[in-house]
Backbone as a chain_set.jsonl record, in Angstrom:
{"seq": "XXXXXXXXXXXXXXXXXXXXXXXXXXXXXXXXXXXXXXXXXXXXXXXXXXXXXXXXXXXXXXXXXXXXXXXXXXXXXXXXXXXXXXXXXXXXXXX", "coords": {"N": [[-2.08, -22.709, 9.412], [1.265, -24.25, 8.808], [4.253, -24.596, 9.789], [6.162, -24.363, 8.206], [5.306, -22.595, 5.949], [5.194, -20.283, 7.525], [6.783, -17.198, 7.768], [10.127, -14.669, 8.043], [9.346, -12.993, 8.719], [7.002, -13.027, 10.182], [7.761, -14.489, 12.36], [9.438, -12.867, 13.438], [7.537, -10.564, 14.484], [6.274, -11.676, 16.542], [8.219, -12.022, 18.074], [8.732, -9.343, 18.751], [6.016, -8.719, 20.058], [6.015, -10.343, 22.282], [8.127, -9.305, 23.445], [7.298, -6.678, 24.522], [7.42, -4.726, 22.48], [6.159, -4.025, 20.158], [4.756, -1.944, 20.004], [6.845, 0.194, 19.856], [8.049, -0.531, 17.588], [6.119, -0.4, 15.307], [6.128, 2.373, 15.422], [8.124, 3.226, 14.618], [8.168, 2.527, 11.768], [5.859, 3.703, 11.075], [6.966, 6.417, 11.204], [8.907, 6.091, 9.474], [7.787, 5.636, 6.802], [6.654, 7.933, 6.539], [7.789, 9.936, 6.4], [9.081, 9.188, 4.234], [6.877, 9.751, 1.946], [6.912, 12.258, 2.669], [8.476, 13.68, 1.756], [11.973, 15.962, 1.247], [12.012, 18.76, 2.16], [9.257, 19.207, 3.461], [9.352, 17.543, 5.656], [11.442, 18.696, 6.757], [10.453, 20.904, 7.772], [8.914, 19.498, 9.982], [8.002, 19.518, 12.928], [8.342, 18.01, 14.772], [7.001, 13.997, 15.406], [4.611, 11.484, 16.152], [3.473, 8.494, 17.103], [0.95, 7.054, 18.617], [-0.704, 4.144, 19.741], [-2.8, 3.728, 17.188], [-2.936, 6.602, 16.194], [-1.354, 9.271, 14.504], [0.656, 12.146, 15.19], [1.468, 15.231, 14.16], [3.284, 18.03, 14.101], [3.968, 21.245, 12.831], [6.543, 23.646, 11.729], [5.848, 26.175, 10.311], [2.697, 28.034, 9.197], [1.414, 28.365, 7.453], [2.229, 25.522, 6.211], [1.37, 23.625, 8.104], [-1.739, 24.239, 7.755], [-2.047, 23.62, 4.955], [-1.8, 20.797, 5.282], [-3.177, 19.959, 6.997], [-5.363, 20.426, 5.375], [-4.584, 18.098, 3.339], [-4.642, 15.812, 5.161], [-6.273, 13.32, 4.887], [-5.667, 12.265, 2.849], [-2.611, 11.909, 2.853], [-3.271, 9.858, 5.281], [-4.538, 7.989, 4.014], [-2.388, 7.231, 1.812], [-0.061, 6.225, 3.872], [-1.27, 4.279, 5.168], [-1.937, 2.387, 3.131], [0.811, 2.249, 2.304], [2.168, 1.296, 4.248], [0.609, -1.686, 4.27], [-1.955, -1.724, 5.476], [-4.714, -0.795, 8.579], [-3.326, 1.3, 9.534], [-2.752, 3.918, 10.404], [-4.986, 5.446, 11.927], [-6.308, 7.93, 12.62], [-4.847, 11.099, 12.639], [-3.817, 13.858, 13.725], [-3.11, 16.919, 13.048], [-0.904, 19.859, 14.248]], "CA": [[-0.771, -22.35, 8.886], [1.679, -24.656, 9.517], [5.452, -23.653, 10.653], [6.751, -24.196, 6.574], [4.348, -21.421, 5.26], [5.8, -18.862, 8.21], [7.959, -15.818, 6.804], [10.633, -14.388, 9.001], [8.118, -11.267, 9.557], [5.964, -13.582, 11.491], [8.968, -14.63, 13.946], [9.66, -11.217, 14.233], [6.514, -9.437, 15.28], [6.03, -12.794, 17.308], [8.944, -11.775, 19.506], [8.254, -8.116, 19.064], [4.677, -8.866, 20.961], [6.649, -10.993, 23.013], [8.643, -8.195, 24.226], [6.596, -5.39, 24.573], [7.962, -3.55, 21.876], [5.565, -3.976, 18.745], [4.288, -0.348, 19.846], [7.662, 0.5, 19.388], [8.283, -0.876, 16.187], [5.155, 0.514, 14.385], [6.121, 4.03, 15.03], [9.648, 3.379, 13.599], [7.737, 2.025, 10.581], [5.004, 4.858, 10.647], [8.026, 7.659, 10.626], [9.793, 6.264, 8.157], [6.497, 6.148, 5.748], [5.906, 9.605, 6.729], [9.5, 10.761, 5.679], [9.49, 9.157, 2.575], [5.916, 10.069, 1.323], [6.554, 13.787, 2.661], [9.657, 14.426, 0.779], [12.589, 16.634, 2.561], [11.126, 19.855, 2.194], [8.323, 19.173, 4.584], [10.787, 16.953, 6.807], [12.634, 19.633, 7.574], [9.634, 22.008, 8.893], [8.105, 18.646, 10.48], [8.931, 19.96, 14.572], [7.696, 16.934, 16.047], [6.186, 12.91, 14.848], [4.889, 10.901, 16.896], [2.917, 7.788, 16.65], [1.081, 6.192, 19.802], [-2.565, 3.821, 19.552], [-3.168, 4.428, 16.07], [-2.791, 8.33, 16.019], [-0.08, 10.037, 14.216], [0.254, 13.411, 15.357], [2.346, 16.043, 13.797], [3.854, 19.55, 14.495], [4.736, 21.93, 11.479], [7.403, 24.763, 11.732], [5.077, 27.024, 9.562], [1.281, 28.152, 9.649], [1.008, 27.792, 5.863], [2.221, 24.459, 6.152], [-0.049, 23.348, 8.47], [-2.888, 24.63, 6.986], [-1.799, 22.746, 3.876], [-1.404, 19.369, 6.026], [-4.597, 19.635, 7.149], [-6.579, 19.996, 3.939], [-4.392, 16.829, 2.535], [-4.629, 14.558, 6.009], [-6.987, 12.391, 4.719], [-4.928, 11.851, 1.682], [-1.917, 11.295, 3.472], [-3.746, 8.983, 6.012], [-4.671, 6.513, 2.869], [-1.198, 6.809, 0.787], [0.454, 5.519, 4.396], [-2.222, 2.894, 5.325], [-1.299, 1.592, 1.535], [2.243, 1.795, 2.369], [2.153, -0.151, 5.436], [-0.113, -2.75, 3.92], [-3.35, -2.123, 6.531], [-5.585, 0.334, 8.567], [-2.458, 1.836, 10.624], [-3.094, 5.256, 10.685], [-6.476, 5.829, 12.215], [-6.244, 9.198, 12.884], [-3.647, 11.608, 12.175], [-3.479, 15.375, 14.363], [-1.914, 18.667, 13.092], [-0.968, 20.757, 14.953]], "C": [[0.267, -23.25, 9.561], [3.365, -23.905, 9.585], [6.208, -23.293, 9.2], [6.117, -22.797, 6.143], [4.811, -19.807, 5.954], [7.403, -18.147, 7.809], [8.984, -15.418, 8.348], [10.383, -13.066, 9.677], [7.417, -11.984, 10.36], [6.877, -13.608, 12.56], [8.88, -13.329, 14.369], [8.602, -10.134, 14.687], [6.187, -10.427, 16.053], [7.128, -12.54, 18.47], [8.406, -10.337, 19.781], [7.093, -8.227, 20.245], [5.635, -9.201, 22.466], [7.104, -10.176, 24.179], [8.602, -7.219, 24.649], [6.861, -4.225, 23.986], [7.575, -3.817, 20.091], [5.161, -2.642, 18.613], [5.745, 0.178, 19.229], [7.866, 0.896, 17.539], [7.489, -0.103, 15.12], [5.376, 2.263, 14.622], [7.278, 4.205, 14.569], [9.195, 3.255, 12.024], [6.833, 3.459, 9.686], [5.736, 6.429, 10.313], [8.361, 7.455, 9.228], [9.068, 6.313, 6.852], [6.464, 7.56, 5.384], [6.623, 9.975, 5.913], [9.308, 10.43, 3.811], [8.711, 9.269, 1.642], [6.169, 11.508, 1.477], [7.37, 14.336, 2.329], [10.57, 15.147, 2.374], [12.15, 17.577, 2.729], [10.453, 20.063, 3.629], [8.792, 18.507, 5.906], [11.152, 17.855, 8.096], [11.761, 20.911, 8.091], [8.569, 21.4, 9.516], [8.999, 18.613, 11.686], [9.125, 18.192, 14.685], [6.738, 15.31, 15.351], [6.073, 11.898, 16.038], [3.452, 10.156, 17.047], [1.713, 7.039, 17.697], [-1.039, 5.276, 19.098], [-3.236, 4.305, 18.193], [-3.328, 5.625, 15.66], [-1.469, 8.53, 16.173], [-0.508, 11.721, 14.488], [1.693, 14.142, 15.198], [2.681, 17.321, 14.244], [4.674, 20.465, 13.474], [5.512, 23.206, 12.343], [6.346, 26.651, 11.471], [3.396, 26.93, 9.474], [1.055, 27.74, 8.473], [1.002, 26.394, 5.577], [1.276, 23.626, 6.67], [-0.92, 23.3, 8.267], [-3.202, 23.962, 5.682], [-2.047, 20.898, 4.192], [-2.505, 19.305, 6.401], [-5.673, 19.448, 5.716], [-5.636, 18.36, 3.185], [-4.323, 15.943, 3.856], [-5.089, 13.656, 5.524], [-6.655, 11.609, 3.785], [-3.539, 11.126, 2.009], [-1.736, 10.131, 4.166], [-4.033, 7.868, 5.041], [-3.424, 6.092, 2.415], [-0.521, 5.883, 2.241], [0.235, 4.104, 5.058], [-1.816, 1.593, 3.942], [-0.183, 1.349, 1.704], [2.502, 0.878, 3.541], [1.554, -1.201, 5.229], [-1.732, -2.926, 5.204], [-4.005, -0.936, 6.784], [-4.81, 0.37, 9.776], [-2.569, 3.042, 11.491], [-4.221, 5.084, 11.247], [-6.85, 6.668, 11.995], [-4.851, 9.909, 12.577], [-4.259, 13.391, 12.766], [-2.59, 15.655, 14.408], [-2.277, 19.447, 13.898], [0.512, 21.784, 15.07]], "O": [[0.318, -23.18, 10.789], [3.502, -22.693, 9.414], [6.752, -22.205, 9.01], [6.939, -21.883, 6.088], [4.831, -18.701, 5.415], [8.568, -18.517, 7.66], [8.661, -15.785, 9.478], [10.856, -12.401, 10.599], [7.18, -11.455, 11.445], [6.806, -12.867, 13.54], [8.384, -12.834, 15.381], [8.877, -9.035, 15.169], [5.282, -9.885, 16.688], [6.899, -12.836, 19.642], [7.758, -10.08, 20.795], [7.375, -7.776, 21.355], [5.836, -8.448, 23.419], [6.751, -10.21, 25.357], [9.566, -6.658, 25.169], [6.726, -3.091, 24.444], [8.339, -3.812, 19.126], [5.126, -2.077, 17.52], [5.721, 0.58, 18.066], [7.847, 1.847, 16.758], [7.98, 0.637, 14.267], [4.793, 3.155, 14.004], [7.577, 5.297, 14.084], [9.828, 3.842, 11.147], [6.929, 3.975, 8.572], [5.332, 7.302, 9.545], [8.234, 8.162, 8.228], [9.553, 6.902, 5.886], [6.304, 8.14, 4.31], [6.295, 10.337, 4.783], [9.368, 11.063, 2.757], [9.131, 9.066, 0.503], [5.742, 12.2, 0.553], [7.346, 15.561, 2.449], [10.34, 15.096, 3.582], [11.587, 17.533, 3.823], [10.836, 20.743, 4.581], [8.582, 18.963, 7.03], [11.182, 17.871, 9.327], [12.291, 21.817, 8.734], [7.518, 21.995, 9.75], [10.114, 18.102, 11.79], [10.137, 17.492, 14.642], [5.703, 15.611, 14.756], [7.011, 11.521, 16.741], [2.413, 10.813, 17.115], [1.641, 5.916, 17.196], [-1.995, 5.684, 18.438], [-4.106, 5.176, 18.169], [-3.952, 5.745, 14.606], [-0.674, 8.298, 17.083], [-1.524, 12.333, 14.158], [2.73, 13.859, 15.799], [1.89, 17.595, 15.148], [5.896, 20.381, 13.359], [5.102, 23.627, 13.424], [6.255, 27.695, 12.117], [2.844, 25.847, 9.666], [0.453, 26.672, 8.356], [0.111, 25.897, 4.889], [0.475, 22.983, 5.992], [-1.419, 22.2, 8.5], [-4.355, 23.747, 5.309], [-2.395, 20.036, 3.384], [-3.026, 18.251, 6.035], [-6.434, 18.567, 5.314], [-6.332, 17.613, 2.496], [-3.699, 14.943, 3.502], [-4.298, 12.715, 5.592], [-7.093, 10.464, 3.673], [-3.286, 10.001, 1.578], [-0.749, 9.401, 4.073], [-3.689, 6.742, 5.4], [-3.124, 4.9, 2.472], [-0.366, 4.701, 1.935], [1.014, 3.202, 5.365], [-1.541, 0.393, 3.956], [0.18, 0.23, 1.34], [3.064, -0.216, 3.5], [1.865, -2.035, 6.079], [-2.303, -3.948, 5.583], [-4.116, -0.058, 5.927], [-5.154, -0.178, 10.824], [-2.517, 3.195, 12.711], [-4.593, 4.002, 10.794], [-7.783, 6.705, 11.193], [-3.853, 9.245, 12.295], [-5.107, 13.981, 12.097], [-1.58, 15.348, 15.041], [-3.396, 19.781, 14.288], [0.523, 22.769, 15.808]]}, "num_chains": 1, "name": "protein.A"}
């Protein structure tokens, strides 16, 4: 690849690394997926998100909800892997 062909996403996860704040970045990225695949609804009885080493791990308000979030993780875990363009998610714990 030479330097013509590079996008200004390469620079920028090229400093990100750089700076020790690509972990960062991917859990700003992996929220804002979350949010906008899980509508407000669920938002707003989502305690807690939080992203670290490929595991998203959540915290519902409600038992029903939860219980709901678990039978669709795996569904969830693909639609945001698709939305990020890779294999981001790994894992994903409700709780």
């Amino acid at each position: 690849m030479n330097w013509e062909d590079r996008t200004a996403d390469y620079y920028i996860q090229r400093m990100l690394r750089q700076w020790d704040m690509a972990d960062y970045a991917s859990e700003i990225e992996v929220e804002r997926v979350y949010r906008q695949l899980a509508g407000d609804l669920i938002c707003r009885l989502t305690q807690r998100i939080s992203f670290k080493k490929g595991t998203l791990r959540l915290k519902y308000a409600a038992a029903a909800l939860r219980q709901e979030m678990i039978f669709r993780r795996e569904s969830l875990q693909q639609k945001m892997n698709e939305e990020l363009g890779g294999n981001v998610v790994k894992k994903i714990v409700i709780s």
